[in-house]
Structures are given as C-alpha cells and as structure tokens.
C-alpha positions as CSV (number, residue, x, y, z in Angstrom):
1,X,-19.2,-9.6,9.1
2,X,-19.7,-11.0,5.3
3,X,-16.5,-13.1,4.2
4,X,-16.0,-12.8,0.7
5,X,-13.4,-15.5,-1.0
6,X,-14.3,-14.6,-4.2
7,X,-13.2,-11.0,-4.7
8,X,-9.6,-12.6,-4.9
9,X,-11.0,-14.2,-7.5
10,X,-12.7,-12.2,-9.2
11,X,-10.3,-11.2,-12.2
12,X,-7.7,-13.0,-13.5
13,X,-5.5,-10.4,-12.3
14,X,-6.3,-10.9,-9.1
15,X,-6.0,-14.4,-9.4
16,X,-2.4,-14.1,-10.8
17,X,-1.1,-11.5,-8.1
18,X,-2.5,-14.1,-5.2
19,X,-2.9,-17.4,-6.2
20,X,0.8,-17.9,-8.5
21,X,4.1,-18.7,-6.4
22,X,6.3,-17.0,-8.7
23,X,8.1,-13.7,-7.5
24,X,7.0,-12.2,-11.0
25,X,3.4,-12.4,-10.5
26,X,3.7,-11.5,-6.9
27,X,5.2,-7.9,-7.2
28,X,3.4,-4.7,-6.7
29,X,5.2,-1.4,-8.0
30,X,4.0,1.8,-5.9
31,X,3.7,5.1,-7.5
32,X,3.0,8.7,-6.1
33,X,0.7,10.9,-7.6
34,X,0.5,14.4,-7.6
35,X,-1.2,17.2,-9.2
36,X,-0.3,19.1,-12.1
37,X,0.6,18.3,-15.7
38,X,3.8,17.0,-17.4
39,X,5.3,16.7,-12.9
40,X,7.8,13.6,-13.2
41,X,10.1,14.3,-10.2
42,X,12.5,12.0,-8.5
43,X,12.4,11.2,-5.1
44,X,16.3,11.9,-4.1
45,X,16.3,9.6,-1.2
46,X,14.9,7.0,-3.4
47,X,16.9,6.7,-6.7
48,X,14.3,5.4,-9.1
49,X,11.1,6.7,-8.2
50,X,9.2,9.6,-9.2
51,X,6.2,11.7,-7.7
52,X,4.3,11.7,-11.4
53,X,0.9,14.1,-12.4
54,X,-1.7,11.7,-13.6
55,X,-0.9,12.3,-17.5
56,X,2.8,10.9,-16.8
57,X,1.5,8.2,-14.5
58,X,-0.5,6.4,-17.3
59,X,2.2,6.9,-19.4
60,X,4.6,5.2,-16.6
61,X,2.3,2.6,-16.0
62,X,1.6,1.9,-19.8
63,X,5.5,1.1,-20.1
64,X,5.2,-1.0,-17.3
65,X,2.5,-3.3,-18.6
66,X,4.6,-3.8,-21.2
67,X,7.5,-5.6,-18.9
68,X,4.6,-7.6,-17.6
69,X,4.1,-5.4,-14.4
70,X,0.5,-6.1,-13.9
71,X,0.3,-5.1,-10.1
72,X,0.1,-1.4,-8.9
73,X,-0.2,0.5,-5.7
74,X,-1.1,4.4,-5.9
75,X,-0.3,6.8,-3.2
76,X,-1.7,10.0,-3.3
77,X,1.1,13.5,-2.6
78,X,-1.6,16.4,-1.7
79,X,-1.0,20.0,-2.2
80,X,-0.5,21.4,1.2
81,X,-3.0,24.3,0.2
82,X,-5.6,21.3,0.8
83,X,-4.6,20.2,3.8
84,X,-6.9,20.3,6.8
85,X,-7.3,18.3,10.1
86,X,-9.9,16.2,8.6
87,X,-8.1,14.8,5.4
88,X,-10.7,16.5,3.5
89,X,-9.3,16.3,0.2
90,X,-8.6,12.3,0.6
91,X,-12.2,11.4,-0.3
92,X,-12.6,14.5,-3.2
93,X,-13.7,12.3,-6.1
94,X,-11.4,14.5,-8.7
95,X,-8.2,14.5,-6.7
96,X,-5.8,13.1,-8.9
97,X,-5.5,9.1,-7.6
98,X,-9.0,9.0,-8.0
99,X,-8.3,10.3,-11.6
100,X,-5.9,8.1,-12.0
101,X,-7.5,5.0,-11.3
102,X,-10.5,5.9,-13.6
103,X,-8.1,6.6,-16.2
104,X,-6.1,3.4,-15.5
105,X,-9.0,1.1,-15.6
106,X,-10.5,2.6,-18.7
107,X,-7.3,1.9,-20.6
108,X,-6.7,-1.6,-19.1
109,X,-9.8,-2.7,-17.9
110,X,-9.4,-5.7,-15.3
111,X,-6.1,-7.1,-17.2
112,X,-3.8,-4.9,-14.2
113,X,-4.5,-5.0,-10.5
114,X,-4.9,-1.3,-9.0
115,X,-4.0,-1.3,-5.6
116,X,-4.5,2.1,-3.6
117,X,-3.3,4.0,-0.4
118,X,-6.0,4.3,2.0
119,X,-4.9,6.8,5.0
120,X,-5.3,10.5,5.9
121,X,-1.6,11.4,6.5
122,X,-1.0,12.7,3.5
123,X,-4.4,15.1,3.4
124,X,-4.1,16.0,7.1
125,X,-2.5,19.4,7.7
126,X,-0.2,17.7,10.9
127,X,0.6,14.7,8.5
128,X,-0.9,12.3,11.4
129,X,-2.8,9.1,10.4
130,X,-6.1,10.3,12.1
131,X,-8.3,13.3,13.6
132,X,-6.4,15.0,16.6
133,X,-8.9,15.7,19.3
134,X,-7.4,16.8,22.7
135,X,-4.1,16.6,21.7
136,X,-4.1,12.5,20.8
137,X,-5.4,10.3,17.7
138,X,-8.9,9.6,18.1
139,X,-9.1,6.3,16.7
140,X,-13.2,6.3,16.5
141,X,-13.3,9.9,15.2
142,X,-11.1,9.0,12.3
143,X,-12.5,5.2,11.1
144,X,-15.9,7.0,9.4
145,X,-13.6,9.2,7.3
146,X,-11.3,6.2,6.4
147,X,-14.1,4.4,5.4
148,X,-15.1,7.7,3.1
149,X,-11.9,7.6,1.4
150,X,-11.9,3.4,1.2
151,X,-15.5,4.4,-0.8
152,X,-14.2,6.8,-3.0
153,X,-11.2,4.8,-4.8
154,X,-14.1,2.0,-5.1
155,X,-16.3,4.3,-7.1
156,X,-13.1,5.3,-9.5
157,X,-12.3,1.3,-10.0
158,X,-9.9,0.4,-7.4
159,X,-9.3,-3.3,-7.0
160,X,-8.2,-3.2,-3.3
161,X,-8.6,-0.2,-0.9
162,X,-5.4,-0.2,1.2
163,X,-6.0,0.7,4.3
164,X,-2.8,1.6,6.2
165,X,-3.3,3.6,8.9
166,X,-3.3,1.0,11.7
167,X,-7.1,2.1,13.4
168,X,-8.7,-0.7,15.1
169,X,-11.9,-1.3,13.5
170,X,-11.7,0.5,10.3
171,X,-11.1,-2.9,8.0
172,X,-15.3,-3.7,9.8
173,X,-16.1,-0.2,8.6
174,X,-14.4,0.0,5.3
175,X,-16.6,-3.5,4.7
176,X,-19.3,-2.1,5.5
177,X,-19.3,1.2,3.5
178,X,-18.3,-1.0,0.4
179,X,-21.7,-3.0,0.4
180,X,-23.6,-0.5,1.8
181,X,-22.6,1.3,-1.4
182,X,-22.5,-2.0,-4.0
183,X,-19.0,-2.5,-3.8
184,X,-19.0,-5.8,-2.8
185,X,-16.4,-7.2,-5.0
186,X,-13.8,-4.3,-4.0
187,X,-11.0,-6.2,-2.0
188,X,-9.7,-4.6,1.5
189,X,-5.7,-4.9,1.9
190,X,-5.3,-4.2,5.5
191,X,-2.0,-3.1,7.1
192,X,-2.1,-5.6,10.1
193,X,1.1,-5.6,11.1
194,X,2.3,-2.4,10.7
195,X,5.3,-1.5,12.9
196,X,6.7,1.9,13.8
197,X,9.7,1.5,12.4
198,X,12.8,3.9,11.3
199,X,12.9,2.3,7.8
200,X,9.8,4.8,6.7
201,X,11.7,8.2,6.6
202,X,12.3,8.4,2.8
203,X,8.3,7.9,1.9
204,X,7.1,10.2,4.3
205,X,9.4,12.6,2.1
206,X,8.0,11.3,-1.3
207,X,4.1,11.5,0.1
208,X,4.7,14.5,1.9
209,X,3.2,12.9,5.5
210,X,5.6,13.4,8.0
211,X,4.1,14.6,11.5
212,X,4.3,17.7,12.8
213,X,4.7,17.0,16.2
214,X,4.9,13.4,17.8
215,X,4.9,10.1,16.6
216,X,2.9,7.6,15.5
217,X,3.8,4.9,18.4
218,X,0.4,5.2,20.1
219,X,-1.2,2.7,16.9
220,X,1.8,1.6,15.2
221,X,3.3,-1.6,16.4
222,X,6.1,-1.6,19.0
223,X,9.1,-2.8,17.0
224,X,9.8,-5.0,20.5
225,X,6.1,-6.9,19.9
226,X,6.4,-10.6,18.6
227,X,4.0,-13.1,17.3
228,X,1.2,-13.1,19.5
229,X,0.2,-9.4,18.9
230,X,1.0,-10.0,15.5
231,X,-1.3,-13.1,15.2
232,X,-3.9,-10.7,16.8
233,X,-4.1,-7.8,14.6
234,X,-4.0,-10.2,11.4
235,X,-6.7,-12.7,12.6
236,X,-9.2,-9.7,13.8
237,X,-8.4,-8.2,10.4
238,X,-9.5,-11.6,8.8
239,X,-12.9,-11.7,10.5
240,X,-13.8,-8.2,9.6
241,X,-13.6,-8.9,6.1
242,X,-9.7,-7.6,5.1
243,X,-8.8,-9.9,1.7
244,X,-5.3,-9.7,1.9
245,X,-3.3,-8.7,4.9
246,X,0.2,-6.7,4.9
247,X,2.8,-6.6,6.9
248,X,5.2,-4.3,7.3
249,X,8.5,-3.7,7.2
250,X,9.5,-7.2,5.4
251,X,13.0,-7.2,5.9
252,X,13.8,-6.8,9.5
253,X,10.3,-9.0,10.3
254,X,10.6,-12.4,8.5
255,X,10.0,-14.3,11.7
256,X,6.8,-12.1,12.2
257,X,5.5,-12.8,8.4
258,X,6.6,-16.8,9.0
259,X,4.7,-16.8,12.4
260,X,1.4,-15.0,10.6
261,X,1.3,-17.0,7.1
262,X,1.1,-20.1,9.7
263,X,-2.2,-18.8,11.2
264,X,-4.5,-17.0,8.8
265,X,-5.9,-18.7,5.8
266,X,-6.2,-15.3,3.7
267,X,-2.7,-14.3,1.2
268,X,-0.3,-12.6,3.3
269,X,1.8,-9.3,1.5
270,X,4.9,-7.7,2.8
271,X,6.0,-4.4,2.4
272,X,9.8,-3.9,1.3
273,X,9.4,-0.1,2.4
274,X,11.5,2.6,1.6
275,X,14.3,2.8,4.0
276,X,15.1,-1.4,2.7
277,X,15.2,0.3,-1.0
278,X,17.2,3.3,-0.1
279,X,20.1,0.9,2.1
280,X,20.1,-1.5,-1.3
281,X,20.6,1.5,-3.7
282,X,23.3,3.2,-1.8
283,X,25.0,-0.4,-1.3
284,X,25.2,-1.5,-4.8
285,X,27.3,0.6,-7.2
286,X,25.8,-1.7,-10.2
287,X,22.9,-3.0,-11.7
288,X,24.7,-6.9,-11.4
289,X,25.3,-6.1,-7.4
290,X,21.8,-5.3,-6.8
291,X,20.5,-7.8,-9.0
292,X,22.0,-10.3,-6.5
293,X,21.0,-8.4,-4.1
294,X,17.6,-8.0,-4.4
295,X,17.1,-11.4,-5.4
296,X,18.1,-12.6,-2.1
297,X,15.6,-10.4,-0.2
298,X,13.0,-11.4,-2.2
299,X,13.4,-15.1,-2.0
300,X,13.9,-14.6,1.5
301,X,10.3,-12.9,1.7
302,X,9.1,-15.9,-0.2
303,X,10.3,-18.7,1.8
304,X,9.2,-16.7,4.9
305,X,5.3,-16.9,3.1
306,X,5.0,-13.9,1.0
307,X,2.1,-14.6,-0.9
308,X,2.7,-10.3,-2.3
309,X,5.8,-8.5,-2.3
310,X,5.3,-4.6,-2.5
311,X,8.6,-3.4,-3.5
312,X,10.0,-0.1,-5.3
313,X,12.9,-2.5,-7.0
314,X,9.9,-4.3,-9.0
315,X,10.7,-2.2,-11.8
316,X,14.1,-2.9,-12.1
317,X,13.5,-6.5,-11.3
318,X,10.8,-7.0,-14.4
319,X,12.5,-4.6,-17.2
320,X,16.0,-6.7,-16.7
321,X,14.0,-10.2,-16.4
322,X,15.7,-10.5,-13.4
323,X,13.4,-13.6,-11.8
C-alpha cells in the first residue's frame, strides 16, 4: 500500500493544522449540513451548534476564517425521505456536503483545511454504520460503498476523507479508490480508535444516526480495551495509507492517546465529542468558567500528544482569543 508523507504537506494549511504545536492551529470546528435554504437550527443538547443549509454554512464558515478558524469538519444530516439500507444518498455528488465543499474551496481555495465525515449512518434508513445482511453489519459488504462516498468528497475538494465508521479494511480501500481515481493527494483521517462510548448521544441527535435497533459494539471498541488493541487498530491504519489517525472520545481516553502517539509516526487527532461538550456547557454558568475550563481539557489533550483537537468549543475558544 503506497505511503504518502507528503499530502500532509501538501498546503500550507495542512501544514499548519499538523505540523504547529499550538492549540490554535490544531483545532478543527465540525459543522452539520443539511438541505434547504436559509436552515440555521440549534442543536438543544448542544448549546452552540447549529445544523446549517449550505448558503448559511459558507456564511458561518466565512465568519470563522475571520477568527483565524482555518480547520473544518463537515457532517452531512440527510433527509429521511433518502434514506435506504445502502446509504445511497452518501455518495450523490449534489447532496449538500458535497456542495458545500465545492463552494468552500472555490471561495477559499487551499488557505482552510476541509475535513469531512465519511460513514453511512447518517444515509442508512436503520442509522447503522454499514449494510445489514442477515440481521448483523457486514463489514465487507459495506467497505466498497465507504470507499464510494470517501471518492465523492475528493471529487468536490475535500482535504481529508474521514472515515469513521470503524470497518476493518476500508482506510486499504478508501486508498485505493483515491488513486485509482487521481486523488492521490487527498488525505485519509481514519477513526482508529473509536470506542463505543455513552459520550455520543447528543450528535447522533444533531446528524440524525441513531440505530434503530441494536448497537454498534460489534466494531466499535470495547470501552474495557487498553493499549494493545489500541496500538493495533492505529498501526494497521498506518500501513494502509490513513494520514492522520483519530481517536475517540479524548477526554475519558488520555492514557489510550499517550500510549498511541508513542507508537505511530503519523499526527495523532482526538475527538472532544459531544457528550464532553454538552457536560462543560451545562457545568459552566459563564463564558470566564468555561474558559478555564476548556483550557484545561485542551492542554490536557496536548500533553497527552494531540497533534489535532476536534472540538465543538473551537469557536468559542478562537472568537474570545482564548489560547
């Protein structure tokens, strides 16, 4: 499998989100985009954040840029209407995060990093992250339409195709499809270590992918597992070609991020997911509280070897100059 150091390097953007140890450079503010015109609706379990229609999105973004918030992951909300067991829609090259990263990269060019969601629980009609087939998650049945939906936000400018969905292989698939295709300088953040945790209840209401039935412990990571599955998931991630590697939750698995940054030589991201935001919103009653408070979680995510920090406070944090 081709190894490609330079995609990391191949804007300064990129360079600036992996390469610089400040917490400014390192943030990554997530969005949710939905269809419509004019949509800008806050989450209510996540004070803050919005699900935004493409027009509002640029405009969000555009105000962003101007705090210096140069890193940005996309998560697409699909109509239920389009919903199907195959997560169809996902790889639709009009669906609205594919519109919105054209859109986004024609204003900005390579000055902004766009980072975007690649699963299919939010375009599968039971909200799982694969293709059902006799009753469980077929892991090889889903990788081919991963890697059709990793393709598609490449075509429409993506920097880095997130794949999140935990499916052993796909990161080897996803590679492929991108040079197959002449996408060779489109980065793959995997989701290595991606536990299934209780801290992701409030997104699965702001992307609209909660299961139907079940749970997603058969590929998600026992919270129980330590280092050496950990170690495992990341390094095999690294050899099929993933350019950064996530893990996730950040704030109840700083041992697990120390133990990984030690072993792999690609930048390591954490995920300060939803339920961390929500617990930190509901806790501080002002914006001097939470500044405190937010800068001790993200230090801590730092001196645990943080090279990213996706977090939903990286608004805040830039607009108030908190770092």
């Amino acid at each position: 499998m081709k190894i490609r150091p330079r995609i990391n390097r191949w804007t300064q953007a990129r360079r600036n989100l992996v390469l610089e140890s400040s917490i400014n450079s390192s943030l990554v503010q997530p969005h949710f985009v939905v269809d419509g015109q004019g949509v800008n609706d806050e989450i209510i379990s996540m004070p803050g954040i919005f699900q935004q229609s493409v027009d509002v999105l640029i405009e969000t973004i555009s105000k962003d840029v101007e705090f210096g918030i140069n890193n940005h992951m996309l998560f697409p909300v699909i109509d239920s209407s389009l919903k199907d067991p195959y997560a169809s829609a996902a790889h639709v090259d009009d669906m609205p995060l594919q519109n919105a990263v054209r859109l986004l990269r024609e204003r900005f060019g390579d000055s902004i990093v766009i980072l975007t969601d690649v699963c299919l629980c939010t375009a599968t009609d039971h909200g799982h992250c694969g293709v059902i087939h006799n009753e469980v998650i077929d892991n090889d049945r889903t990788i081919p339409i991963l890697s059709k939906i990793a393709l598609s936000h490449a075509k429409a400018g993506a920097d880095y195709v997130s794949a999140s969905d935990m499916m052993d292989g796909r990161v080897k698939l996803i590679r492929e499809e991108l040079e197959a295709n002449g996408y060779s300088n489109t980065g793959i953040l995997s989701y290595s270590v991606k536990y299934s945790s209780s801290f992701y209840g409030p997104f699965r209401e702001a992307a609209s992918s909660s299961p139907s039935f079940g749970d997603r412990s058969s590929h998600q990571m026992d919270i129980k597992s330590g280092y050496p599955e950990a170690i495992l998931e990341a390094t095999t991630d690294v050899q099929e070609g993933a350019d950064i590697i996530m893990i996730k939750p950040a704030f109840t698995y700083l041992d697990v991020v120390r133990e990984v940054s030690k072993e792999i030589t690609r930048p390591v991201a954490v995920y300060n997911v939803s339920g961390e935001y929500s617990m930190v919103m509901a806790a501080t009653t002002d914006v001097q509280s939470r500044r405190k408070m937010v800068s001790e979680i993200f230090h801590s995510f730092k001196r645990a070897g943080a090279d990213v920090i996706v977090s939903y406070h990286t608004r805040e944090a830039m607009e108030n100059n908190w770092f």
